[in-house]
C-alpha positions as CSV (number, residue, x, y, z in Angstrom):
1,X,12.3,-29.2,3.5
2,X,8.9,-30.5,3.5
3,X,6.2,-30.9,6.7
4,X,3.6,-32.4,4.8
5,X,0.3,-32.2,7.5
6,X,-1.5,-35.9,7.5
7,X,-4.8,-34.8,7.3
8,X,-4.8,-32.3,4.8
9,X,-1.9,-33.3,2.4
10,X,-0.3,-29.8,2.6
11,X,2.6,-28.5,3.3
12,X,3.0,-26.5,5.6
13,X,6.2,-24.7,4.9
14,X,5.0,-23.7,1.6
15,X,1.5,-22.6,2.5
16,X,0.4,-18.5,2.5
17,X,-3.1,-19.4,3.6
18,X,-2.8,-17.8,7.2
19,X,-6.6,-19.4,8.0
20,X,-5.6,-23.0,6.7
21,X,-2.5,-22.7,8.9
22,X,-4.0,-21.6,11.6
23,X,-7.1,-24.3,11.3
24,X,-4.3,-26.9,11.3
25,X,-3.0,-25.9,14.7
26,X,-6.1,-25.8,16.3
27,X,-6.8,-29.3,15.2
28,X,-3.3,-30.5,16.1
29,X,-3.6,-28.5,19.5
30,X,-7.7,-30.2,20.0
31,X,-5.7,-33.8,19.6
32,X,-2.8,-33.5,22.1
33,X,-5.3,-32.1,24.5
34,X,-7.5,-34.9,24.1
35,X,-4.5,-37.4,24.1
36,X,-3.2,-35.5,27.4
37,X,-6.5,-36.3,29.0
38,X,-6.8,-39.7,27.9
39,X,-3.4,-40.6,29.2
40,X,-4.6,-38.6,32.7
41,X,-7.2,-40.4,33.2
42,X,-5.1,-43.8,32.5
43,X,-3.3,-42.6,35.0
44,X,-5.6,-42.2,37.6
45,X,-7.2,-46.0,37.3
46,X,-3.7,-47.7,36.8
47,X,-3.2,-45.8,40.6
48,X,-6.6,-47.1,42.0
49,X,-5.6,-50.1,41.0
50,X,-2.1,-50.3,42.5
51,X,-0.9,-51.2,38.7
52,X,2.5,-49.5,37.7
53,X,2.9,-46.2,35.8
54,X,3.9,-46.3,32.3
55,X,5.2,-43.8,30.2
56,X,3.0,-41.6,27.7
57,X,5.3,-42.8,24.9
58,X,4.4,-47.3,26.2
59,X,0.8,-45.8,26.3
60,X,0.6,-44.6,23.0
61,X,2.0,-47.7,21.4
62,X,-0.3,-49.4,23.7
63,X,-3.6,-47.2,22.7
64,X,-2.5,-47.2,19.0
């Protein structure tokens, strides 16, 4: 099986490089959080203005 990372090409069930691995999960972790707080503060002006909640999945096809 083959989890090929989109930014670097590698993949990641055959890499040994414990730094490379590790730099890749930092970045992936550093884009969810950033996504996560987008979607928070999404949240917070759809409820000012009295709009309906959506989902994070209709957001992210929505902020795509």
């Amino acid at each position: 099986m083959k989890i090929i990372n989109k930014r670097t090409g590698i993949d990641i069930m055959q890499c040994n490089d414990i730094n490379l691995l590790r730099d890749i999960l930092i970045d992936n972790i550093t884009e969810t959080i950033k996504l996560m707080e987008q979607y928070g503060f999404f949240l917070l002006e759809c409820d000012r203005k009295k709009l309906p909640l959506i989902t994070p999945e209709d957001w992210f096809k929505i902020n795509k």
